[in-house]
C-alpha positions in Angstrom: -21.6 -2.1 14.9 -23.3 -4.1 12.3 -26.5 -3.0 10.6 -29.0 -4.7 9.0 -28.3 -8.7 8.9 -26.1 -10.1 6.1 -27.8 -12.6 3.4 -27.5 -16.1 4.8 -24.3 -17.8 4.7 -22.4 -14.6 4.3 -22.0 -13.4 7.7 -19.8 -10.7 9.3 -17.8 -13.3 11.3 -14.9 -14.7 9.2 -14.9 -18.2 9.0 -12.2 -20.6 10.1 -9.4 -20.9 7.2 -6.7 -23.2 7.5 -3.3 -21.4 6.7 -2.1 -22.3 3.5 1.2 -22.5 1.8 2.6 -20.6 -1.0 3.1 -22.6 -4.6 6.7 -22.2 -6.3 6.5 -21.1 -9.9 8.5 -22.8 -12.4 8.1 -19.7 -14.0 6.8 -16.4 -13.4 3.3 -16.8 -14.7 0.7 -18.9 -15.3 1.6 -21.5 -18.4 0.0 -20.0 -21.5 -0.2 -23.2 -23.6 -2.7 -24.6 -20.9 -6.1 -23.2 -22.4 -8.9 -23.2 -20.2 -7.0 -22.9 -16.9 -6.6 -19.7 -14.9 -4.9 -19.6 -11.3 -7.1 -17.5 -9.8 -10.7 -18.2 -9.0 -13.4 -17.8 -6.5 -12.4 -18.1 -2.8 -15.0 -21.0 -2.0 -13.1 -23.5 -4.5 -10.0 -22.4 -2.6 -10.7 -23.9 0.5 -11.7 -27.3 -0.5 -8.0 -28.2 -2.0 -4.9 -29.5 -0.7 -2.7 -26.9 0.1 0.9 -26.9 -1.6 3.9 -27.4 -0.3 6.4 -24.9 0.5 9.5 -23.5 -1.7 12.3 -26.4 -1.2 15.0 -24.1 -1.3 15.7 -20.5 -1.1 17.1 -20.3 -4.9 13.1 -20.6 -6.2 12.1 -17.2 -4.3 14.0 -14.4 -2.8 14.2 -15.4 0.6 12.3 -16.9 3.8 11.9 -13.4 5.5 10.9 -11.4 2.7 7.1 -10.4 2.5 6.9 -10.6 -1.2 8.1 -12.8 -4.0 6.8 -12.8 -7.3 7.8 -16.7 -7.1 5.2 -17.9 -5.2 1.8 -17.6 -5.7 0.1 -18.1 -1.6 -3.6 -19.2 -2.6 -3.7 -20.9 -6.1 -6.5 -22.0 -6.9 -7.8 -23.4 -10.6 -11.5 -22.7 -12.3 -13.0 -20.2 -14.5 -15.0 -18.3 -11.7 -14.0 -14.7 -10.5 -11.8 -13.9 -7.8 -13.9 -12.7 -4.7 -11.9 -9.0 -3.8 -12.7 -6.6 -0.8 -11.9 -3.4 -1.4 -10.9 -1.1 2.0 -10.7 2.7 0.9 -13.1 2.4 -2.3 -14.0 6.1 -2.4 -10.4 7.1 -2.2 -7.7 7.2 -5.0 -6.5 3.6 -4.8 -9.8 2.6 -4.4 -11.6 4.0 -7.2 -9.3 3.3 -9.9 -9.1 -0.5 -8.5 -13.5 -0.9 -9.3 -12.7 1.0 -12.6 -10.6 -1.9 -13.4 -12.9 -4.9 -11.8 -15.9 -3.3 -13.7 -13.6 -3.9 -17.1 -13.2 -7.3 -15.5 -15.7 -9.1 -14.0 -14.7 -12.4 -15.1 -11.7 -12.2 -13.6 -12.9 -10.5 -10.5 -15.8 -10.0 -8.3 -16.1 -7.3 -5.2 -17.6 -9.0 -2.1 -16.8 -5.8 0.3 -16.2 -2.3 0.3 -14.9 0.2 3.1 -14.8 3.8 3.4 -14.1 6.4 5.8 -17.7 7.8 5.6 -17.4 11.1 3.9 -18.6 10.5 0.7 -21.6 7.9 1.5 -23.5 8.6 -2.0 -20.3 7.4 -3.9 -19.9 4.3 -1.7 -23.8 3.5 -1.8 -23.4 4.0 -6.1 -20.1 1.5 -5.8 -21.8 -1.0 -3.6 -24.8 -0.9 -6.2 -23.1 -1.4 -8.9 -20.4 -4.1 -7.8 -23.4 -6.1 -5.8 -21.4 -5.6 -2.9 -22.6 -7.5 0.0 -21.2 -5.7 2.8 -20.5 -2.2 3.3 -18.2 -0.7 6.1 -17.5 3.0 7.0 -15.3 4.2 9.8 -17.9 6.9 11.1 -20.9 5.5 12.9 -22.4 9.0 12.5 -23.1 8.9 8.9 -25.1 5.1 9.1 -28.2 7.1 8.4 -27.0 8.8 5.4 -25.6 5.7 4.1 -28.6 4.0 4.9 -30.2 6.8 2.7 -28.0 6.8 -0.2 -28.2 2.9 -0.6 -32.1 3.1 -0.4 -31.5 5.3 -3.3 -29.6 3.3 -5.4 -31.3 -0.1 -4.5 -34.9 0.5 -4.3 -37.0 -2.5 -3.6 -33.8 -4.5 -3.4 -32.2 -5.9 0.0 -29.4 -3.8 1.2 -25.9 -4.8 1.9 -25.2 -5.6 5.6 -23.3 -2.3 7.1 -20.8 -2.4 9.4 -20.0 0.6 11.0 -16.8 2.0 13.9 -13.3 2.4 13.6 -12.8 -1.5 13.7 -15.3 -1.8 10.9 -12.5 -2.1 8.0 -10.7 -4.3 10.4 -13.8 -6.7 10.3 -14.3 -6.6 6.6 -10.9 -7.6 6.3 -11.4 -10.8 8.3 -14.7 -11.4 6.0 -15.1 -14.8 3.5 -12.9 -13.9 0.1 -9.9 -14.4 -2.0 -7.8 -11.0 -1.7 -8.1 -7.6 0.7 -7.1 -5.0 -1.2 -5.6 -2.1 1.6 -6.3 1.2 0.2 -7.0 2.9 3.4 -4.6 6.0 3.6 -2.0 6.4 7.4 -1.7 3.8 10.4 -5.2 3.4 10.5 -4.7 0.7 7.8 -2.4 -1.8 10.4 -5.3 -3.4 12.0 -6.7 -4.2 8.4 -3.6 -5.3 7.1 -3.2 -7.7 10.3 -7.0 -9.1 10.4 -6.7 -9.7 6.5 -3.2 -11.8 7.4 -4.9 -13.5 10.5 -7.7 -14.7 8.4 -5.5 -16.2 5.9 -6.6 -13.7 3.0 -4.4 -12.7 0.1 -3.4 -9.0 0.9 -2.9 -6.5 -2.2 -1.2 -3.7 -0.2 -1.5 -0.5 -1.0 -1.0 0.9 2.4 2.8 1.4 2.9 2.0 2.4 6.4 1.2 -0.9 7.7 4.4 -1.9 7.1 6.3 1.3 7.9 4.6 1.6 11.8 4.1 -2.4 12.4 6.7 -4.2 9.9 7.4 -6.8 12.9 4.0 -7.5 13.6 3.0 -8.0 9.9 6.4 -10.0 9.2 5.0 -12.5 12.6 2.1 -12.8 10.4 2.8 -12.9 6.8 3.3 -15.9 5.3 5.7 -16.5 2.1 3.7 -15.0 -1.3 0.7 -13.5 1.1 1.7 -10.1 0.1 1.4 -8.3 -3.0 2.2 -4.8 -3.3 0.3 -2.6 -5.2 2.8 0.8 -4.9 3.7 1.2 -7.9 7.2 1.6 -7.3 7.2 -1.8 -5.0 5.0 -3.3 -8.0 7.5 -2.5 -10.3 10.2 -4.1 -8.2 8.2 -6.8 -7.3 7.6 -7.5 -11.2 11.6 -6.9 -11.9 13.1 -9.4 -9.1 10.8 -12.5 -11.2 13.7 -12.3 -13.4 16.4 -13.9 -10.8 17.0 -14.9 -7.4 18.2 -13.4 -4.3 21.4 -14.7 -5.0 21.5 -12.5 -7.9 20.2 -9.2 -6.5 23.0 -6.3 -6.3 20.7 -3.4 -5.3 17.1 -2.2 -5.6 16.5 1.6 -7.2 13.6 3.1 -5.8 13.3 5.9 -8.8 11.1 9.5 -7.4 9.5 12.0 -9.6 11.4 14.5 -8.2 7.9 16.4 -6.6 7.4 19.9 -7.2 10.9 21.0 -6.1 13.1 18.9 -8.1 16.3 21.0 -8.8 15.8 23.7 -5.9 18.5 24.2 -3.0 17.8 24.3 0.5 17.8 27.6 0.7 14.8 28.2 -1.9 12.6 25.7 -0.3 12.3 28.0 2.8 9.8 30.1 1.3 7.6 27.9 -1.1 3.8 27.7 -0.1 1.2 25.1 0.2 0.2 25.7 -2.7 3.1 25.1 -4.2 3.6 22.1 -2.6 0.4 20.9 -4.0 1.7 21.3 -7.3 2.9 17.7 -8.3 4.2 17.6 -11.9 3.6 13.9 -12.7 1.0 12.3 -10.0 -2.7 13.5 -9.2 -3.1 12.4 -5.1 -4.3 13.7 -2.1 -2.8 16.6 -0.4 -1.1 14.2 2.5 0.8 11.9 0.0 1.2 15.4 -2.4 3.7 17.0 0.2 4.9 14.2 1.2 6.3 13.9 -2.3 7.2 17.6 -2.4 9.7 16.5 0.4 10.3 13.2 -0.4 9.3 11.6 2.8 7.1 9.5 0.3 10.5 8.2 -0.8 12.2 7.9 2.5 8.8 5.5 3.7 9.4 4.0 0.3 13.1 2.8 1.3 11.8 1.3 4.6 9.2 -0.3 2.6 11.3 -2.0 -0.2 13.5 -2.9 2.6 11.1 -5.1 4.8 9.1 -6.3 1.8 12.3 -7.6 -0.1 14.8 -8.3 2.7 17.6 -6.1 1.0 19.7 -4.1 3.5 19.3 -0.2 3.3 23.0 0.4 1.7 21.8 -1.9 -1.1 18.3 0.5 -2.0 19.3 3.3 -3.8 16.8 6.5 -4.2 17.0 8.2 -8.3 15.5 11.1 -9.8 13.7 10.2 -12.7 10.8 13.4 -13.6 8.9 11.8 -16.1 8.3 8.8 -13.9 8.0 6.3 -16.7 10.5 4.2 -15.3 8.8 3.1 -11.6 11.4 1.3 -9.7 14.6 -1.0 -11.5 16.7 -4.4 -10.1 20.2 -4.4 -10.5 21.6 -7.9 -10.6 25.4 -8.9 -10.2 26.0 -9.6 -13.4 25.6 -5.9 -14.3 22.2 -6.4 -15.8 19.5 -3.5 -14.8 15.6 -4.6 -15.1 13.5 -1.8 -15.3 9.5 -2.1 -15.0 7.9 1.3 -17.2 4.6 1.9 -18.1 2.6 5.6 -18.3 1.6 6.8 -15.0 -1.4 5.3 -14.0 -2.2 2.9 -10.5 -4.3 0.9 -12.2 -1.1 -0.8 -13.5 -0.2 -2.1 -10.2 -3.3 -2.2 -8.5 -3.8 -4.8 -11.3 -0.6 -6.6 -10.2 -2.0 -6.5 -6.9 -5.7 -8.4 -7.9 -4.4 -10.6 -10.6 -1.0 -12.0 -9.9 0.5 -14.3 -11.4 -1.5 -13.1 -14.2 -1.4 -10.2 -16.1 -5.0 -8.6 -16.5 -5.2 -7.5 -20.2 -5.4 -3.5 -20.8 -4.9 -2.9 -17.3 -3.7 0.6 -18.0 -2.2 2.2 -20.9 1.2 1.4 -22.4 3.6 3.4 -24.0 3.4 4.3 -28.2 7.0 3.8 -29.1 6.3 5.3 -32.5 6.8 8.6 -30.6 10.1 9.9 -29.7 10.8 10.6 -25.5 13.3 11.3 -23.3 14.0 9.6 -20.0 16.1 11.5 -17.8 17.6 9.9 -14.6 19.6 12.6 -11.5 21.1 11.7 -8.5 18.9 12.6 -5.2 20.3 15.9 -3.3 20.3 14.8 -0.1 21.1 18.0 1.7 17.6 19.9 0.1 16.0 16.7 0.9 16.8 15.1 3.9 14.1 12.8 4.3 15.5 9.8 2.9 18.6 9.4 4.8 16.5 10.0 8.0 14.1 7.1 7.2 17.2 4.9 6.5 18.0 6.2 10.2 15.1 5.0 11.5 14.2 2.1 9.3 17.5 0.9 10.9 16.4 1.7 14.0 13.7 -0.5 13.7 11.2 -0.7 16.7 9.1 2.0 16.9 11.4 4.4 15.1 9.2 4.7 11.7 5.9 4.6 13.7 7.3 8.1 15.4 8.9 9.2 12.1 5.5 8.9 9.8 3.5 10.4 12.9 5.8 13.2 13.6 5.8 13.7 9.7 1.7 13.8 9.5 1.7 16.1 12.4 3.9 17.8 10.6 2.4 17.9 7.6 -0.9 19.3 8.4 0.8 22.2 10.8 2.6 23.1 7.3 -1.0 23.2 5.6 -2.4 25.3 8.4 0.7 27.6 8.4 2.1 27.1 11.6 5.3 25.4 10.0 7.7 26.3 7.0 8.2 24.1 4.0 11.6 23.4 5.8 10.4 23.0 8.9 8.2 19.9 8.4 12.2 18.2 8.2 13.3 20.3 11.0 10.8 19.2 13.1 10.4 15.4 12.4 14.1 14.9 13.0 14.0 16.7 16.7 10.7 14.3 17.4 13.0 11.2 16.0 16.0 12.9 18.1 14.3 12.9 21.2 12.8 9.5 20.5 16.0 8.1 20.6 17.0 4.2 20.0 13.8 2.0 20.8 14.4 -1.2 23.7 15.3 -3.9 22.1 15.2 -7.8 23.1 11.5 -7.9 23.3 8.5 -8.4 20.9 7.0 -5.3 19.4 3.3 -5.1 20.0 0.3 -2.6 18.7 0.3 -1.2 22.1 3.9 -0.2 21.7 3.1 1.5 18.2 -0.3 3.1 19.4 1.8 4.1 22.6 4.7 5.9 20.5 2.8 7.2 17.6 0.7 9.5 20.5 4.0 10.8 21.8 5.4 11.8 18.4 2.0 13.1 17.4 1.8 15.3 20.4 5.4 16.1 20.5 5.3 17.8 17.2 2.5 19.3 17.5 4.2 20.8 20.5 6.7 21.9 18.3 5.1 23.6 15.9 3.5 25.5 17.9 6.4 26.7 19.4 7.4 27.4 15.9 4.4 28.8 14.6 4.7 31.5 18.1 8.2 32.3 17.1 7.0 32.8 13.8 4.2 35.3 14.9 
């Protein structure tokens, strides 16, 4: 559904973009002593150059099949004007701290499109006000009205944004005329964006891990080499870490976890903890979804499967360490014993920066450390028997197929059955593993599809459900 028509020449349909190919760096970054120049620009200027040629050999990136590589650059384009961004999920945590940053920026970057869910339409009609946003999308046709209210409010006698509204709303926002999609959307909803931002030939600053943990062989069909950026701050940290070698050269990944609100407990004394307990993360300020998914490190676990197709490392070469102060957000071990580790404070607006600007580093992105002040950085192997969540997503990250896509449904199932009381702390791992269980091995020898994905992630979300109200009843 589309409301109100778009200004001319800026229509909802995306327009026909040749695919392009990614540029090698010599180095990782643009060339400082060239004053004047900046690699990233408006999306217009884009499409009027010759695309470059492709790597010439795998020792300039870190290989074919990986979906990031901090070596290659996908779009490069040269001029002084601002990067044209969409932002999906702009009222949400990813999303808000990603227009704090382009407000502090707007020579560097300028917000074409925002998407939202629906539920907090005054906040999404104050963005698009303030960004000059020219479309606006929301997932809920029900709230058009409202929206339609709140930008009234904030425009006055100006002419609104066009409004697109429906559950494939994102998905066409994603296909619309800029340089970079920014994926902040929260669960599977955020595949279709992810694959209508790749389609169109768009630069995709991803932010939502489960695009690529329910449909990593659709997005790897689509992906070209440099088109992805990741903007978790763990993958942005190893994404920064592998510019400093090749492939060739990579040992192991290390994933490093906070720890979540349990760090140090047994099995035995999670059986009892509460939601609100749960909810009590140490280090990060989220949503309650990603919050207890911390609390049992299924965060981590999606995090491993993640890492794994974005970087083409085998799972016995991504290691999972405790690290509570969560300075330290991800490291690269290389075979000649070196470790690189990327730190900062925590705060997304680090890598969401990453995500926008790379191969350029956006100045004051986030706060950095003050090394006149003494700190200690404390590192702990994982326990795998309290937490069991990371060895089952190597499990089905192995797998492959449809085997996440049941895992993270049967987790969110999960998850909010745990918030509503039905399940145990414990039982959210209980649970998910008897879904996977029963699951089994996906068919091989033929081509995933969404159908397949929509298809399994039903059953698991109605198997555990099942479940847990089998548990809740034994509970009662």
């Amino acid at each position: 559904m589309s409301d109100s028509p778009a200004p001319s020449g800026h229509g909802s349909e995306a327009p026909s973009t040749p695919r392009r190919h990614a540029l090698t760096l010599a180095a990782p970054g643009p060339d400082p002593s060239t004053p004047g120049t900046r690699t990233g620009a408006r999306h217009a200027e884009s499409t009027h150059r010759t695309p470059q040629g492709p790597p010439s050999g795998p020792a300039t990136g870190l290989a074919t099949r990986a979906l990031a590589d901090p070596h290659l650059v996908y779009d490069p384009v040269v001029g002084d004007g601002p990067k044209d961004v969409v932002i999906l999920g702009s009222t949400g945590s990813i999303g808000t701290q990603a227009i704090d940053l382009v407000l502090r920026n707007p020579d560097r970057f300028r917000v074409t499109g925002l998407s939202a869910n629906g539920g907090r339409v005054a906040l999404l009609a104050e963005q698009a006000h303030r960004l000059g946003a020219r479309t606006v999308a929301v997932a809920r046709e029900d709230v058009v009205p409202a929206l339609r209210e709140a930008l009234s409010a904030q425009y006055g006698a100006e002419r609104l944004p066009e409004i697109l509204a429906g559950p494939d709303a994102a998905t066409q926002l994603a296909a619309s005329d800029c340089h970079t999609v920014l994926n902040g959307i929260t669960g599977s909803i955020g595949l279709a964006p992810t694959l209508a931002a790749l389609e169109a030939g768009r630069t995709l600053a991803l932010a939502n891990k489960e695009s690529l943990i329910v449909g990593g062989p659709l997005v790897k069909a689509l992906a070209e080499p440099g088109q992805i950026i990741p903007v978790d701050s763990e993958h942005a940290a190893l994404f920064q870490a592998l510019a400093s070698g090749t492939r060739a050269d990579v040992r192991k990944l290390v994933v490093t976890a906070s720890g979540g609100p349990f760090r140090g407990r047994t099995k035995a004394q999670l059986a009892d903890v509460t939601v609100e307990d749960a909810l009590a993360h140490p280090t990060w300020a989220m949503g309650p979804v990603i919050t207890i998914n911390s609390a049992t490190l299924v965060n981590k676990g999606l995090e491993v499967i993640e890492a794994h197709l974005l970087y083409d490392i085998p799972f016995d070469r991504i290691e999972v360490v405790v690290h509570p102060q969560s300075y330290v957000h991800s490291m690269v071990e290389f075979t000649d014993g070196s470790t690189i580790a990327q730190a900062t404070p925590p705060d997304m607006r680090g890598p969401i920066a990453v995500g926008l600007g790379w191969p350029e580093r956006v100045p004051d992105a986030a706060p950095a450390f003050d090394w006149s002040k003494a700190s200690t950085w404390e590192f702990f192997p994982l326990d795998n028997e309290a937490f069991p969540s990371v060895n089952l997503a190597r499990h089905v990250g192995q797998l492959a197929g449809t085997a996440p896509a049941v895992f993270n449904a049967a987790n969110e199932e999960c998850v909010e059955a745990f918030r509503a009381g039905a399940l145990p702390f414990d039982g959210i791992m209980d649970t998910v593993t008897r879904v996977v269980d029963e699951h089994g091995t996906p068919d091989t020898g033929t081509s995933l599809t969404v159908a397949d994905v929509l298809e399994a992630e039903t059953w698991a979300r109605t198997r555990a459900r099942q479940l847990a109200a089998q548990t809740a009843e034994a509970r009662a």
